[in-house]
mmCIF file of the N, C-alpha and C atoms, coordinates in Angstrom:
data_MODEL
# 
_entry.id   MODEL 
# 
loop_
_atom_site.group_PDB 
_atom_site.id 
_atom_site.type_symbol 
_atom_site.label_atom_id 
_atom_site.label_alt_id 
_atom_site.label_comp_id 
_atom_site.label_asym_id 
_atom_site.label_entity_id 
_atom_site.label_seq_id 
_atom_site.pdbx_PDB_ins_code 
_atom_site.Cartn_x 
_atom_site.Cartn_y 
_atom_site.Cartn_z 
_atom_site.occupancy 
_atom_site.B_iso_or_equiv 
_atom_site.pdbx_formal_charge 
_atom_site.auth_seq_id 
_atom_site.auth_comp_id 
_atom_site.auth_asym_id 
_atom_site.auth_atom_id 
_atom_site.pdbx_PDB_model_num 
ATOM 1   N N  . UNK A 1 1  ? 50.950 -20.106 -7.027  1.00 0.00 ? 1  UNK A N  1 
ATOM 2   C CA . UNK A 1 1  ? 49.543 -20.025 -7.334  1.00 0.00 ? 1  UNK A CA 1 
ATOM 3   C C  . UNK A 1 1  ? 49.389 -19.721 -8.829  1.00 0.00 ? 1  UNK A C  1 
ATOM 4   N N  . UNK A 1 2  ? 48.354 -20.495 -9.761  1.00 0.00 ? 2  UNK A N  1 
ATOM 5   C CA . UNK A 1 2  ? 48.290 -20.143 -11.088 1.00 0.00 ? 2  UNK A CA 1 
ATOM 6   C C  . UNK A 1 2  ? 46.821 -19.217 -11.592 1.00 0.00 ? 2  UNK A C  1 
ATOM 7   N N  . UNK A 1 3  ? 47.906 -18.519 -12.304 1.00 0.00 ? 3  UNK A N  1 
ATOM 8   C CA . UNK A 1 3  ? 46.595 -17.427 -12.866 1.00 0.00 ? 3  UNK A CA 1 
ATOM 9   C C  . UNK A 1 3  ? 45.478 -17.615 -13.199 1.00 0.00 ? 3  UNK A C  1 
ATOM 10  N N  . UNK A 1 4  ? 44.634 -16.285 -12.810 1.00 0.00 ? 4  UNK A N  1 
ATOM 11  C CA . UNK A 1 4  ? 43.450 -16.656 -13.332 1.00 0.00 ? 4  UNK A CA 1 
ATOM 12  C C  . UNK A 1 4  ? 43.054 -16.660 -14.933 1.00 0.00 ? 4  UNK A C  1 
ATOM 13  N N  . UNK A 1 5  ? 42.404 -17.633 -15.629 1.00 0.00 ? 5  UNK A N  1 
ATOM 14  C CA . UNK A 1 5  ? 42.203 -17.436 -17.339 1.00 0.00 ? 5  UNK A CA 1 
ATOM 15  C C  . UNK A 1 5  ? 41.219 -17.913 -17.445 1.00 0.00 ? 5  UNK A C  1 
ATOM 16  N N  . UNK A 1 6  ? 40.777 -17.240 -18.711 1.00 0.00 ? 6  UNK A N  1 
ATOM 17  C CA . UNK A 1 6  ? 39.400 -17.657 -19.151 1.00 0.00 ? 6  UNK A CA 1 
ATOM 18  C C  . UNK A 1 6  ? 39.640 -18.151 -20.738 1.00 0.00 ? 6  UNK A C  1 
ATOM 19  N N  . UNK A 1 7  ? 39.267 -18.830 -20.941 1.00 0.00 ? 7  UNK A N  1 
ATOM 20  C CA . UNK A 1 7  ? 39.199 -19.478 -22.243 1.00 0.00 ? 7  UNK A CA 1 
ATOM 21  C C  . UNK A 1 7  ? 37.902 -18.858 -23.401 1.00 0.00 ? 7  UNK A C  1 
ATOM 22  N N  . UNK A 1 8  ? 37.632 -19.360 -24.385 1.00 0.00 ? 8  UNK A N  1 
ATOM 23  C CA . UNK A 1 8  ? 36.604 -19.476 -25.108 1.00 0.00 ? 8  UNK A CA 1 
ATOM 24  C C  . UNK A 1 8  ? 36.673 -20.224 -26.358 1.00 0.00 ? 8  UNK A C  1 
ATOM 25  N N  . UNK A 1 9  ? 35.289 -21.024 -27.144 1.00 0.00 ? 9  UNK A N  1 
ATOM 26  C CA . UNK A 1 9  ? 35.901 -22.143 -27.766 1.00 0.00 ? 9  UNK A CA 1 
ATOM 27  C C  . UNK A 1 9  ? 35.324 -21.590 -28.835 1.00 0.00 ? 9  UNK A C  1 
ATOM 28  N N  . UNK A 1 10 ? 35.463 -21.740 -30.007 1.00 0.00 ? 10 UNK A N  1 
ATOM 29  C CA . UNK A 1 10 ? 35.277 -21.059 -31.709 1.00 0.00 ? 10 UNK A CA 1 
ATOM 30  C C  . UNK A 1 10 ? 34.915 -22.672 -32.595 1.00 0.00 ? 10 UNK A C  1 
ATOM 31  N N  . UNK A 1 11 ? 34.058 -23.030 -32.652 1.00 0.00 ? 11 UNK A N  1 
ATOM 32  C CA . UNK A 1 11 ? 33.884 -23.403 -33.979 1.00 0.00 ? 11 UNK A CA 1 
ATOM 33  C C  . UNK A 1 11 ? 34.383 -23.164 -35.052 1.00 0.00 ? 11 UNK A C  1 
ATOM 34  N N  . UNK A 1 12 ? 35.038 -24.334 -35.843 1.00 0.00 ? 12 UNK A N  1 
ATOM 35  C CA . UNK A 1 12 ? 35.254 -24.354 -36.894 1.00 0.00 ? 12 UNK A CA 1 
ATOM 36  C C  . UNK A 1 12 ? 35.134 -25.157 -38.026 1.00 0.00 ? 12 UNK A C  1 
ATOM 37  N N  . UNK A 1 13 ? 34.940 -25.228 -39.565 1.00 0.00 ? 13 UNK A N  1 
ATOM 38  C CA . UNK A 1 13 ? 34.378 -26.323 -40.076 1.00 0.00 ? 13 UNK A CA 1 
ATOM 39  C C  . UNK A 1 13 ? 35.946 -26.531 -41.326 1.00 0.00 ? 13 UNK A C  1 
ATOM 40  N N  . UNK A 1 14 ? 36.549 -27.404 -41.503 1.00 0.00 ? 14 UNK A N  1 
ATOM 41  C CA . UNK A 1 14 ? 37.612 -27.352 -42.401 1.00 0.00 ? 14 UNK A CA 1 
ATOM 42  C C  . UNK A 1 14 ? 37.547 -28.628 -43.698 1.00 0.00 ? 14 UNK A C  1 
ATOM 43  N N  . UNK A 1 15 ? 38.051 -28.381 -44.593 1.00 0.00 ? 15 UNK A N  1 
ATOM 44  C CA . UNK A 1 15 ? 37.835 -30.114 -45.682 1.00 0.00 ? 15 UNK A CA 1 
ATOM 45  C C  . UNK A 1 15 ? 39.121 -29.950 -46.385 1.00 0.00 ? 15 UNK A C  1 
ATOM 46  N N  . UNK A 1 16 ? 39.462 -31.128 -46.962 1.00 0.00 ? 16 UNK A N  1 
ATOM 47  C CA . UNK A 1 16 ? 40.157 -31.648 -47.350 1.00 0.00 ? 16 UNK A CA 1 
ATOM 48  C C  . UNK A 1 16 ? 40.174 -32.573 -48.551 1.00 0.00 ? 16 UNK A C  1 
ATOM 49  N N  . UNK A 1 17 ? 40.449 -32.607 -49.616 1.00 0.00 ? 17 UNK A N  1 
ATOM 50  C CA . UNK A 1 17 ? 40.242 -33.821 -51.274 1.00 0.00 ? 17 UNK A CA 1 
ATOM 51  C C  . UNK A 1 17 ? 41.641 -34.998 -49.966 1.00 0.00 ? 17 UNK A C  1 
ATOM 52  N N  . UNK A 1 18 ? 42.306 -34.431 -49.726 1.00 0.00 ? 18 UNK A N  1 
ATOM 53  C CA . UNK A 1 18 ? 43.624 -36.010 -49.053 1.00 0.00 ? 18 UNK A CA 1 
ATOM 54  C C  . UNK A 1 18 ? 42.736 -36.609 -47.546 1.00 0.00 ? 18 UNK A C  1 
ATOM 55  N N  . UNK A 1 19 ? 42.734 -36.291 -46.873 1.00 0.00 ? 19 UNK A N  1 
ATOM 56  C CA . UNK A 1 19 ? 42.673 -37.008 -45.591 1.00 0.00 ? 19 UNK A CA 1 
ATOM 57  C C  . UNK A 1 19 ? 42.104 -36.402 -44.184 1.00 0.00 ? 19 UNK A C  1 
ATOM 58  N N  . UNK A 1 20 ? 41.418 -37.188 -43.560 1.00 0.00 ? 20 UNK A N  1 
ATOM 59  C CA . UNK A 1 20 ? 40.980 -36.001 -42.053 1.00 0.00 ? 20 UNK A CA 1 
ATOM 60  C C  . UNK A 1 20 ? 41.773 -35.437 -41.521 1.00 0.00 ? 20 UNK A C  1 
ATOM 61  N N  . UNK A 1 21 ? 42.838 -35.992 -41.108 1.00 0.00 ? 21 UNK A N  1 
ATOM 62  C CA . UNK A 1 21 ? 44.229 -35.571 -40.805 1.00 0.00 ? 21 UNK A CA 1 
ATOM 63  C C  . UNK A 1 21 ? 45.061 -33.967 -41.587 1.00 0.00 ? 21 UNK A C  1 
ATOM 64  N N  . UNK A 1 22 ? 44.706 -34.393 -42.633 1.00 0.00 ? 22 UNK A N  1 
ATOM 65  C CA . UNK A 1 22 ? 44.746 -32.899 -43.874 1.00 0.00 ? 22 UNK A CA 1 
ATOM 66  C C  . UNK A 1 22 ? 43.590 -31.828 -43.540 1.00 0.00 ? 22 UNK A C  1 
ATOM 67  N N  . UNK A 1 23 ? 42.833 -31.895 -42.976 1.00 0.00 ? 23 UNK A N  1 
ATOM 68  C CA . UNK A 1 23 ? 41.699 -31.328 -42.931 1.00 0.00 ? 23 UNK A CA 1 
ATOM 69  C C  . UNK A 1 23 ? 41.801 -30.815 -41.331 1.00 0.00 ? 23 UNK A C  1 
ATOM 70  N N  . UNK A 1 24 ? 42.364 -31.120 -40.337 1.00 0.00 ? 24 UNK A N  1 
ATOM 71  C CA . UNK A 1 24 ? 42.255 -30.929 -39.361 1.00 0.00 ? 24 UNK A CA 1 
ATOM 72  C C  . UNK A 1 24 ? 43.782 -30.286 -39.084 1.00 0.00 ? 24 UNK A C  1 
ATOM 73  N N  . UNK A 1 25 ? 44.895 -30.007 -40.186 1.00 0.00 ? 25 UNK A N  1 
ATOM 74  C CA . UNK A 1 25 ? 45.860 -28.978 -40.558 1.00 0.00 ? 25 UNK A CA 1 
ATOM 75  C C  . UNK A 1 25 ? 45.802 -28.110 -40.912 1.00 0.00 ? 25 UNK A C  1 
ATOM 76  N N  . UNK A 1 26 ? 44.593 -28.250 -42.021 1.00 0.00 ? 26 UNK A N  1 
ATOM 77  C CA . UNK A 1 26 ? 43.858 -27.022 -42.946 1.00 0.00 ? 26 UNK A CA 1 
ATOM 78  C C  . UNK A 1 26 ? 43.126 -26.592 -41.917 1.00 0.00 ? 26 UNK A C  1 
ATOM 79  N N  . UNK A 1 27 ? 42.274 -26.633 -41.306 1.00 0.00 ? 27 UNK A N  1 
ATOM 80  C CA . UNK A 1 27 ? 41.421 -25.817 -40.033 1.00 0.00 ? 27 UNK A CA 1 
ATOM 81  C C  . UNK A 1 27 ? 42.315 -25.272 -39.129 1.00 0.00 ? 27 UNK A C  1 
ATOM 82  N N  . UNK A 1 28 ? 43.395 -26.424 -38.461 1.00 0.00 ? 28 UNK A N  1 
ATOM 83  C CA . UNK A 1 28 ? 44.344 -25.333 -37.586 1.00 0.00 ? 28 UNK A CA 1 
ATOM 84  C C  . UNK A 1 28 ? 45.255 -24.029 -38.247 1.00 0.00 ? 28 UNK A C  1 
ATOM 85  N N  . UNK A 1 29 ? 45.677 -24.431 -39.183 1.00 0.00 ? 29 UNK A N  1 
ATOM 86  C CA . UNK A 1 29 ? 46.655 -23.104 -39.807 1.00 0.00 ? 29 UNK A CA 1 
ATOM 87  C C  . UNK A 1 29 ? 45.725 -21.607 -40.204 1.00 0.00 ? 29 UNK A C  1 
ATOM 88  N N  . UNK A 1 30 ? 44.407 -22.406 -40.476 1.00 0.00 ? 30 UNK A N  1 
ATOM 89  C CA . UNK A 1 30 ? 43.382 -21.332 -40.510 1.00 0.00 ? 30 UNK A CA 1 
ATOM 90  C C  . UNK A 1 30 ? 43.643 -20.499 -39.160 1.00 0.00 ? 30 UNK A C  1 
ATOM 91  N N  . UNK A 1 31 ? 42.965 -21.016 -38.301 1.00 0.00 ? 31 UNK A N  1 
ATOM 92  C CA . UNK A 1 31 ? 43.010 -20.488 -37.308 1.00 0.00 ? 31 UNK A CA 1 
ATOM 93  C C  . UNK A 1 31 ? 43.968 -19.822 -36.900 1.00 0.00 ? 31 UNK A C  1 
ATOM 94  N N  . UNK A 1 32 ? 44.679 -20.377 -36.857 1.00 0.00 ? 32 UNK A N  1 
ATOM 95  C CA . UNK A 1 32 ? 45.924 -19.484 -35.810 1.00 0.00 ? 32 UNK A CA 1 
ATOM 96  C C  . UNK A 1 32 ? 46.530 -18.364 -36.797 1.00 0.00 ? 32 UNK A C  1 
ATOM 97  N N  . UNK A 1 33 ? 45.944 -17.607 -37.871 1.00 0.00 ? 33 UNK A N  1 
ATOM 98  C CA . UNK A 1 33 ? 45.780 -16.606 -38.627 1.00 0.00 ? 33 UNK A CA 1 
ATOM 99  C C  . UNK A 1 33 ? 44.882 -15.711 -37.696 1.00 0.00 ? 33 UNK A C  1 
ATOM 100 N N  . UNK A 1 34 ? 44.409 -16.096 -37.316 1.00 0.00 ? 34 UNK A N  1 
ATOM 101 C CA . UNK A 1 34 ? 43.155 -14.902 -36.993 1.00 0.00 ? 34 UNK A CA 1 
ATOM 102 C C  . UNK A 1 34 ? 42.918 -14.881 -35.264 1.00 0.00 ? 34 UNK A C  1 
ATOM 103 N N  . UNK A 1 35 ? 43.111 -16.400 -34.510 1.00 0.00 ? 35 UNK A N  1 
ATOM 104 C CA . UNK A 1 35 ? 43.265 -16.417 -32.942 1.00 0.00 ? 35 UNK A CA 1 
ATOM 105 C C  . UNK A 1 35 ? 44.708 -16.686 -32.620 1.00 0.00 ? 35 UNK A C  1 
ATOM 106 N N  . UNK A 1 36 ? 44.522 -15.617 -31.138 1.00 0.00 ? 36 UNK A N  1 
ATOM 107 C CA . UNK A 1 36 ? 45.528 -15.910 -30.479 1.00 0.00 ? 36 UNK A CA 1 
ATOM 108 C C  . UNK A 1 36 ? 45.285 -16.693 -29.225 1.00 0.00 ? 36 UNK A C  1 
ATOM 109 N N  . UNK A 1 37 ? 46.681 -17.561 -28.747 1.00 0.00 ? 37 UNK A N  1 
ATOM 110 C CA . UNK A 1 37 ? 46.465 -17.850 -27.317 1.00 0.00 ? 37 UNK A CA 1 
ATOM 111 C C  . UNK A 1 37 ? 45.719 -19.737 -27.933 1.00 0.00 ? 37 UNK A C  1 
ATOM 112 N N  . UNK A 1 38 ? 45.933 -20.168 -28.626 1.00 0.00 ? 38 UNK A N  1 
ATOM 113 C CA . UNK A 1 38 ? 45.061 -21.648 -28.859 1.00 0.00 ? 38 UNK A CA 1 
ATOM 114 C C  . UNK A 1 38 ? 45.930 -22.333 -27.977 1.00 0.00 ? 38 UNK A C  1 
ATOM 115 N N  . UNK A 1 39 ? 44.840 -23.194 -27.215 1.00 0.00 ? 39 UNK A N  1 
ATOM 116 C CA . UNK A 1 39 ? 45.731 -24.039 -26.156 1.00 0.00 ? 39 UNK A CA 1 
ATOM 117 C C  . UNK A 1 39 ? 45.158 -25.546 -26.516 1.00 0.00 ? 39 UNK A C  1 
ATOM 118 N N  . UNK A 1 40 ? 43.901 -25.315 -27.151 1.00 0.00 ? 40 UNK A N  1 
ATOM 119 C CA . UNK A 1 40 ? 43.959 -27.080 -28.224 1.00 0.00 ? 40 UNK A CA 1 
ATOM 120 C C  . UNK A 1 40 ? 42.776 -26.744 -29.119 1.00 0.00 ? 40 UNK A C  1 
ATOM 121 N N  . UNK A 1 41 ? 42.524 -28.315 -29.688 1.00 0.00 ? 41 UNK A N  1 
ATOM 122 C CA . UNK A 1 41 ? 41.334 -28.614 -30.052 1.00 0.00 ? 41 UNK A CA 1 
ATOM 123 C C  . UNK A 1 41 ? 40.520 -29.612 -30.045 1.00 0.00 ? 41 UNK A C  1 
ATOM 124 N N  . UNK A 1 42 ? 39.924 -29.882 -30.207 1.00 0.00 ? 42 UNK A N  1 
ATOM 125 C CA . UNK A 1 42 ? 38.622 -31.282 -30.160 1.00 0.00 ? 42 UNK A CA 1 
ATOM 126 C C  . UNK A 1 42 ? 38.054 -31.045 -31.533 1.00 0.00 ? 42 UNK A C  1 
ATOM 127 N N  . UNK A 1 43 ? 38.014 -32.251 -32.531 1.00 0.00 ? 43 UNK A N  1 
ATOM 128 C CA . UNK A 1 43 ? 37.481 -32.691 -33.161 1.00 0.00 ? 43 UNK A CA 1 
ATOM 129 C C  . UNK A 1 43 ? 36.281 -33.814 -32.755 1.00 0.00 ? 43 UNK A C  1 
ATOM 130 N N  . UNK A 1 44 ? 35.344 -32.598 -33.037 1.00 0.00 ? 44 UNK A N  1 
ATOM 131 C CA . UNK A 1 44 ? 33.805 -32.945 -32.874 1.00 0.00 ? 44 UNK A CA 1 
ATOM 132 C C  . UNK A 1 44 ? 33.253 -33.985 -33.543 1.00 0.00 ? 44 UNK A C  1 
ATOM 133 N N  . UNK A 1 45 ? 33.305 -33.688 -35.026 1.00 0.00 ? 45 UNK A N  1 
ATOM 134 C CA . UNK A 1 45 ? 32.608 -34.416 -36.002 1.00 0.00 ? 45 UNK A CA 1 
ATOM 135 C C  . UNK A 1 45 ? 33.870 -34.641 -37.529 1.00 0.00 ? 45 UNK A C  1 
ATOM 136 N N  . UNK A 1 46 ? 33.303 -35.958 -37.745 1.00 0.00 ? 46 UNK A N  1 
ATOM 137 C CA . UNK A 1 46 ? 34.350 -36.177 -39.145 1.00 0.00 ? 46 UNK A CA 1 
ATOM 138 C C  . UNK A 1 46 ? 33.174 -36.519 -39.997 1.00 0.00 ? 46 UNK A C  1 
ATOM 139 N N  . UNK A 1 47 ? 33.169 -36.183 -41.244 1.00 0.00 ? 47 UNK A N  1 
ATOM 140 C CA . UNK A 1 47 ? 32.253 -36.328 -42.411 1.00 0.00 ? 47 UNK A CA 1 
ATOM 141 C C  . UNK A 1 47 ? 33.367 -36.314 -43.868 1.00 0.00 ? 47 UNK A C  1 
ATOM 142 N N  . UNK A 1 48 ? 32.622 -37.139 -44.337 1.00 0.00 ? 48 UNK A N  1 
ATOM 143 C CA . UNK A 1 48 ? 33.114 -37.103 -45.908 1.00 0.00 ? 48 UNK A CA 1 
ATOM 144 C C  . UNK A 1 48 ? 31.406 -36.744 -47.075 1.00 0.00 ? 48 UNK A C  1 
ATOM 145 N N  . UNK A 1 49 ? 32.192 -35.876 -48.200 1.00 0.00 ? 49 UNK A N  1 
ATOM 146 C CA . UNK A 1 49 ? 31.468 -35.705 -49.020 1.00 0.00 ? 49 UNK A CA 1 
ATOM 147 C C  . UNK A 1 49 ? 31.592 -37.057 -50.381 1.00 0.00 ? 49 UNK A C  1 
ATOM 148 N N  . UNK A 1 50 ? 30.492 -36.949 -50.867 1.00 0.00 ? 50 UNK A N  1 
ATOM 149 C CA . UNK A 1 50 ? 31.095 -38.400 -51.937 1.00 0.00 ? 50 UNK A CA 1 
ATOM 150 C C  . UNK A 1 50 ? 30.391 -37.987 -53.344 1.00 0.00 ? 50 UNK A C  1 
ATOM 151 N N  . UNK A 1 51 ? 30.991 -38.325 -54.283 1.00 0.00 ? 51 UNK A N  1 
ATOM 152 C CA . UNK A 1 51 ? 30.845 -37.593 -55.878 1.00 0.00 ? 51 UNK A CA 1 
ATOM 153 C C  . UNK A 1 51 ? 30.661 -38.906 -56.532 1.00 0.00 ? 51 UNK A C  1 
ATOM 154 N N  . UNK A 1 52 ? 30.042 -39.459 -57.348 1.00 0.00 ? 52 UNK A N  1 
ATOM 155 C CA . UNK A 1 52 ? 30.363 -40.500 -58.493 1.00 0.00 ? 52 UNK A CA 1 
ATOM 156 C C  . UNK A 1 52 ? 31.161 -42.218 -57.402 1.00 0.00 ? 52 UNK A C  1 
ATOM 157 N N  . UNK A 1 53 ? 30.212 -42.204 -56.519 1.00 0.00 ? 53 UNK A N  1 
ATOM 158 C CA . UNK A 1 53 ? 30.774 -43.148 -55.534 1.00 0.00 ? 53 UNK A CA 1 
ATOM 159 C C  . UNK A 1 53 ? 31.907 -42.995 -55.358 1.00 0.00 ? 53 UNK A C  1 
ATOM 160 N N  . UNK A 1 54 ? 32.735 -41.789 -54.859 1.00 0.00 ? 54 UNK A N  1 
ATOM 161 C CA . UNK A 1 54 ? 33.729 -41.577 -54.341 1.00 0.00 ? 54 UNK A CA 1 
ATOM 162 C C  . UNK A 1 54 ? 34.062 -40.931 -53.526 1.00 0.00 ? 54 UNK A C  1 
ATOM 163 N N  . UNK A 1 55 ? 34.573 -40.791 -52.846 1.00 0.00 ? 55 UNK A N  1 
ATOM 164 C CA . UNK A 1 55 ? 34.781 -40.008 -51.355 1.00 0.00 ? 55 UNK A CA 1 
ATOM 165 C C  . UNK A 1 55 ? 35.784 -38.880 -51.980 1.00 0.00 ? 55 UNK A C  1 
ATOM 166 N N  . UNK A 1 56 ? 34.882 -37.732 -52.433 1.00 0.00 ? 56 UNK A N  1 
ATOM 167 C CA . UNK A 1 56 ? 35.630 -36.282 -53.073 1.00 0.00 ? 56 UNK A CA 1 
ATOM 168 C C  . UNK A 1 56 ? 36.216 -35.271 -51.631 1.00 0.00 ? 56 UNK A C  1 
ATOM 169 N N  . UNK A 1 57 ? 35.677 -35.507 -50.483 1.00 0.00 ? 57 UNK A N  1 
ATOM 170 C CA . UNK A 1 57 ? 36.490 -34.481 -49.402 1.00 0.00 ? 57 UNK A CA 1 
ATOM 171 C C  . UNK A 1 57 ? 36.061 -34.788 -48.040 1.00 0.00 ? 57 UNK A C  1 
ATOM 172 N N  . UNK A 1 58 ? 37.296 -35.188 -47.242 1.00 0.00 ? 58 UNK A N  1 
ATOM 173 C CA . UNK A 1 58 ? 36.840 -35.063 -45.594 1.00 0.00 ? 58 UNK A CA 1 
ATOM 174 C C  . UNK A 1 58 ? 36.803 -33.975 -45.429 1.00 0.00 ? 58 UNK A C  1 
ATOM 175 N N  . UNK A 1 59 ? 35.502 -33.822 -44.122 1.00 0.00 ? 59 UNK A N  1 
ATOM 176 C CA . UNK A 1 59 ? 35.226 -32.697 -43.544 1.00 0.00 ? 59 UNK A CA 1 
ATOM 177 C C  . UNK A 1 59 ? 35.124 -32.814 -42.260 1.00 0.00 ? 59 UNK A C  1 
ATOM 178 N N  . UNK A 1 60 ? 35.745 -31.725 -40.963 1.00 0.00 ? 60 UNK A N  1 
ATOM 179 C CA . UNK A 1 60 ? 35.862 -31.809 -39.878 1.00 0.00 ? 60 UNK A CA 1 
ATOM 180 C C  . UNK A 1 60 ? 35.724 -30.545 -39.295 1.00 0.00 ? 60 UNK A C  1 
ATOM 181 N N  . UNK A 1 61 ? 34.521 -30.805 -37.939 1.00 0.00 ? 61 UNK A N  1 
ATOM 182 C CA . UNK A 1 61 ? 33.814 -30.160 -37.543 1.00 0.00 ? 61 UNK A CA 1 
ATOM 183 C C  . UNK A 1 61 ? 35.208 -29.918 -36.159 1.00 0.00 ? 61 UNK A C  1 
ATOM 184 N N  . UNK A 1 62 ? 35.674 -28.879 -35.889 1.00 0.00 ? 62 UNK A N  1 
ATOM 185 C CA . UNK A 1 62 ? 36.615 -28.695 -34.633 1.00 0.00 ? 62 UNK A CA 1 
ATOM 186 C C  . UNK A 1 62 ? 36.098 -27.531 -33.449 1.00 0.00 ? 62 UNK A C  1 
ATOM 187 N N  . UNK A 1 63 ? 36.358 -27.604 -32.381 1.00 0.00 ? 63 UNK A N  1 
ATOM 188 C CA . UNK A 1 63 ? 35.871 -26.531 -31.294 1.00 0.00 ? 63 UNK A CA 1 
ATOM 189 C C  . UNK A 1 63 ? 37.580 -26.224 -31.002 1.00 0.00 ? 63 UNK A C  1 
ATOM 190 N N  . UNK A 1 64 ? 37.521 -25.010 -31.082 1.00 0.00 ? 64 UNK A N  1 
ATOM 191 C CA . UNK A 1 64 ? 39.343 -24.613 -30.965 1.00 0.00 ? 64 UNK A CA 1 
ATOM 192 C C  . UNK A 1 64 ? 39.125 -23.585 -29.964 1.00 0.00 ? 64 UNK A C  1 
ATOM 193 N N  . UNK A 1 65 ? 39.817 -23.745 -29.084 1.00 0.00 ? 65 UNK A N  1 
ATOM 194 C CA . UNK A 1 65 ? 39.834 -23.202 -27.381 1.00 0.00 ? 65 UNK A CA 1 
ATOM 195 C C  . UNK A 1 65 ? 40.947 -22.444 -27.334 1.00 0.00 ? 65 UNK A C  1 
ATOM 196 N N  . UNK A 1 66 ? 40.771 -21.213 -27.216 1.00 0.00 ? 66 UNK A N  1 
ATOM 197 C CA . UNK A 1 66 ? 41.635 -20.276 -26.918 1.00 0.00 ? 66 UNK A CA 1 
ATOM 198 C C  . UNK A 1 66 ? 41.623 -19.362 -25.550 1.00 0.00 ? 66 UNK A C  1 
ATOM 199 N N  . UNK A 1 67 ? 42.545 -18.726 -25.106 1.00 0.00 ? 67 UNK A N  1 
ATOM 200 C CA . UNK A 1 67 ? 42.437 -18.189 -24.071 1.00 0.00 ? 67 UNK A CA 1 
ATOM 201 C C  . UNK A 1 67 ? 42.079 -16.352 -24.859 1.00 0.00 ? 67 UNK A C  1 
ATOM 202 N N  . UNK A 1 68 ? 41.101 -16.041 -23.381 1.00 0.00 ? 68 UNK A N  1 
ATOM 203 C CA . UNK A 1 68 ? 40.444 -14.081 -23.968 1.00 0.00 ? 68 UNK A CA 1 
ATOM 204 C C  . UNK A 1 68 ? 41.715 -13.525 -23.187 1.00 0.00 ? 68 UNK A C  1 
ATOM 205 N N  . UNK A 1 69 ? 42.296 -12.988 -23.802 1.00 0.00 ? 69 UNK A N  1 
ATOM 206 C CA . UNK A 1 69 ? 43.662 -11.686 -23.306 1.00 0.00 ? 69 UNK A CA 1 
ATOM 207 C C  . UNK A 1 69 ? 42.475 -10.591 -22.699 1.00 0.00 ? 69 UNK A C  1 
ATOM 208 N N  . UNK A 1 70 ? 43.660 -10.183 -22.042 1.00 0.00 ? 70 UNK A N  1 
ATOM 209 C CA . UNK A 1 70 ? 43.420 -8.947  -20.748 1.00 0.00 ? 70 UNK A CA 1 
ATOM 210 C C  . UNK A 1 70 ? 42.861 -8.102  -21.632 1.00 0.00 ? 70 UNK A C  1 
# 
């Protein structure tokens, strides 16, 4: 029989000057500084900022799901 757990999901917003992919490394390493127990994430939203017609930083909106300890 598997335990009972409860989760909870944290918003997070992360960017990147290289790539979404970079940006969605930079948000996880964030995280897992400060939560314990991450069992994933979902990337919500992808956005880029743009400077001088250029795409200066992806930005990614993530819901990061962790489990609440006893």
């Amino acid at each position: 029989m598997s335990a009972k757990r409860v989760a909870r999901v944290t918003d997070i917003i992360a960017a990147s000057p290289v790539s979404f992919e970079d940006a969605i490394k930079v948000g996880f390493e964030r995280a897992t500084k400060t939560l314990r127990g991450i069992t994933g994430i979902k990337v919500v939203e992808q956005r880029v900022a743009v400077e001088d017609n250029q795409v200066s930083e992806y930005r990614v909106r993530m819901e990061v799901i962790f489990i609440l300890e006893d």
